[in-house]
Every structure is written in C-alpha cells, then in structure tokens.
C-alpha positions in Angstrom: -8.5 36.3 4.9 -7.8 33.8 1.8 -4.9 33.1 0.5 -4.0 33.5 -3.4 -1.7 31.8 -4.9 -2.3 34.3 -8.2 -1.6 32.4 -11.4 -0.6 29.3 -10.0 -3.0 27.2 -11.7 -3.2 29.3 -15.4 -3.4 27.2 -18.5 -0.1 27.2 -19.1 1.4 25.9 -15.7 -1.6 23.4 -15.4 -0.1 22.5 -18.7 3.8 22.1 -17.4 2.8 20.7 -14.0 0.7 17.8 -15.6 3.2 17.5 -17.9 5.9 16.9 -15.4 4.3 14.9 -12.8 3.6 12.3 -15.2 6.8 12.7 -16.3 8.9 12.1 -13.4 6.1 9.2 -12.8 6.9 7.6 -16.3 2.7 7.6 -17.3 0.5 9.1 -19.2 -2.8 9.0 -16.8 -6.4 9.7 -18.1 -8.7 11.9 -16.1 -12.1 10.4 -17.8 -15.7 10.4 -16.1 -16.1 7.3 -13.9 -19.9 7.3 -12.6 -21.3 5.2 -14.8 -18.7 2.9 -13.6 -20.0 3.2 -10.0 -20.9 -0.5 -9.2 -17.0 -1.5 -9.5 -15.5 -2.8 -6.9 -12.5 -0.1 -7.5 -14.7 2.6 -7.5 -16.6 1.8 -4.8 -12.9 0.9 -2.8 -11.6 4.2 -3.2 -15.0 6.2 -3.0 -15.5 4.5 0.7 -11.4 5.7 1.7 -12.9 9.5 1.5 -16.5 8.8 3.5 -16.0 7.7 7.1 -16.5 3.8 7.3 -20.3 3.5 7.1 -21.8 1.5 3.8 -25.1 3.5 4.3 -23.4 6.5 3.5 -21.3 4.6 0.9 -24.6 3.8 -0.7 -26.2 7.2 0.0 -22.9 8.9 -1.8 -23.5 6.6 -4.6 -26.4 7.3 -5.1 -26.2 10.7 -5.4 -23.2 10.6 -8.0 -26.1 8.6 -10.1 -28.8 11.0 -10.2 -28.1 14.4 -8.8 -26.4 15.8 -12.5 -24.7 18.7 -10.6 -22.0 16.3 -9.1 -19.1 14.9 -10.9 -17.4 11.8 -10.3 -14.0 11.8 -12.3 -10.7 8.9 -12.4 -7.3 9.2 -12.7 -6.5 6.0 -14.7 -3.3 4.4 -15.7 -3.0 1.7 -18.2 -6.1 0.7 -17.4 -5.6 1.0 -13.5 -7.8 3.2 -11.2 -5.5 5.5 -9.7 -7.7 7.9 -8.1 -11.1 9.5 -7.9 -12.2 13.0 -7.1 -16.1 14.3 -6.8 -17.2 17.3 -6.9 -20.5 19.5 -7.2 -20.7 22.8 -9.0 -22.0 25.2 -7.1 -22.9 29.0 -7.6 -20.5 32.1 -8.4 -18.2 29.6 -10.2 -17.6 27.7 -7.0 -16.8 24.1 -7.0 -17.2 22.2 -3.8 -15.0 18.6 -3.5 -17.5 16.4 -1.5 -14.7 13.2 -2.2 -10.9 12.9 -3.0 -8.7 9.4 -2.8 -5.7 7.9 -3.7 -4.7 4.8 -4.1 -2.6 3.9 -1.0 0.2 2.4 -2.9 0.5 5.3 -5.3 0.0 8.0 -2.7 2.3 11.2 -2.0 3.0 10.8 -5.9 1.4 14.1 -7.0 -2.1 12.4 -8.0 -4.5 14.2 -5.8 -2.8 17.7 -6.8 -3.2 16.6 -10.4 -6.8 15.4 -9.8 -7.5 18.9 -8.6 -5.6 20.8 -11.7 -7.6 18.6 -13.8 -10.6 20.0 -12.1 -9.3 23.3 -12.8 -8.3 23.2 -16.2 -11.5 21.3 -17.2 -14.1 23.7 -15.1 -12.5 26.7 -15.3 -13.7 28.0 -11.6 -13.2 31.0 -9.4 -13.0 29.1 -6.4 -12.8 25.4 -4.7 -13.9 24.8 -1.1 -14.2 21.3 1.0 -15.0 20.6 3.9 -12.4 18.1 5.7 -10.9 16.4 8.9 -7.5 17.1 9.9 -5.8 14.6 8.0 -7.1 15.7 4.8 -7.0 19.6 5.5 -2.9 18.8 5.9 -3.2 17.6 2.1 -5.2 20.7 1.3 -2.8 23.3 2.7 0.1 21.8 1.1 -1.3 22.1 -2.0 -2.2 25.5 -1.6 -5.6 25.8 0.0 -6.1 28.1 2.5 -7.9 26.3 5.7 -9.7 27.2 9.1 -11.5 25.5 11.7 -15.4 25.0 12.0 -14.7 23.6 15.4 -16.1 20.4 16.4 -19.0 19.2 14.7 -18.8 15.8 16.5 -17.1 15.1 20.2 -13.3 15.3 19.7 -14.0 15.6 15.8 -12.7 18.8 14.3 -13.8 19.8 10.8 -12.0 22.4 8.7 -13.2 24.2 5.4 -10.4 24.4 3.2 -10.4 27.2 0.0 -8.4 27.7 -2.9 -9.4 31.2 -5.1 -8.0 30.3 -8.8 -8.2 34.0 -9.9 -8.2 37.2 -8.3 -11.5 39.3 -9.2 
C-alpha cells in the first residue's frame, strides 16, 4: 500500500518550504531548463553522479535528454553556480518518472534535492512521481516522503527499489 502524505506538497506549502529553505540557506536559487546546456562540463559532472560510472551510458543519457521531448532536464542554480540537476519523463495518468537526481557534494543534505522535487511539483502539477533506485538513493527518497519497496535484485548483490510519492488523493 502507498503512502500519502495528503497536502504536503499544495501550492501553498510548496510556496513556504521553498521559501524557507532558501532562507535558512541565505539564496535565492533558480530552477531553469538546463538541456541545452548539456555539453558543460558541470552538467555532464553531476548528470554522471546519478548513472553508474559508465561514459557510454553517460553519453546514451545525454542523448536522450537532446532529442526524446518527453524528458526534462532542469538545474538548481545559484549565483550563477550549478547546484543540482533533476530529470525526469512525463509519463501517463499524470505520472512523472525521475530517471536522474544529484547534488552537488559540497552542498548536499542542504534541502536541494527535496526542493528540486517541489519544483517538479509545483511546475508539473502531477498525481504521482515514481523512480526507480539503489539503496543509497531509496534512503533519500523515503525521507523525503516517498513510499519505497524492493524489486529484488536485478543484478548479483544489486538491489533495486521503486520509490512513489502520490501528490493528491483521487
């Protein structure tokens, strides 16, 4: 069974928790469209943090971002910095699936990647997010509210979770 967090991410908290993380972080970050900024080297650095360490599928992820027009590639910037990156496809039903999130190493467990994902939120206006995850990154994802199980090892000694978040109740 998912887990609702009901009204957790309405307009108006999206609006107050924004505010207040970039508050207590003294910024004023920018979530702006970063593909056609995908042959910098920043991009590519945090894009490759989020794919297992293989430049063929750093390529192949790149690629996709350029011409498959139903996956987003956003940024969280700073004063001109690149704080983050999150991509996404939109999917049926009002279902987004996160193929990619990363932070920064130096700015992590500051609130970006929860704000990356309200951003989502607030700009797509969906019923549902999914991703599919290692165990490292389902931890994120269930402390920021996502519901997550196990789909068991798709590798040897590699465990893969889905992790789901319902915005809305129907």
């Amino acid at each position: 069974m998912e887990h609702v967090l009901e009204g957790l991410f309405c307009t108006e908290i999206f609006d107050i928790l924004m505010g207040s993380i970039m508050n207590i972080l003294g910024c004023d970050p920018m979530f702006t469209d970063i593909r056609p900024l995908l042959d910098q080297e920043e991009v590519l650095e945090l894009l490759s943090y989020s794919i297992y360490p293989d430049p063929d599928r750093l390529r192949q992820a790149v690629n996709e971002y350029r011409t498959n027009s139903s996956l987003r590639l956003y940024g969280l910037t700073d004063d001109g910095e690149l704080l983050g990156i999150i991509g996404y496809a939109i999917r049926e039903n009002e279902q987004i699936q996160i193929l990619h999130l990363a932070v920064r190493p130096d700015v992590r467990y500051s609130g970006y990647g929860r704000g990356m994902i309200l951003e989502v939120i607030g700009t797509e206006n969906p019923a549902r997010l999914f991703a599919e995850t290692d165990a490292d990154a389902a931890d994120f994802y269930r402390n920021v509210g996502f519901t997550v199980e196990s789909l068991g090892e798709s590798y040897p000694e590699v465990e893969r979770f889905r992790c789901t978040y319902i915005v809305n109740e129907s």
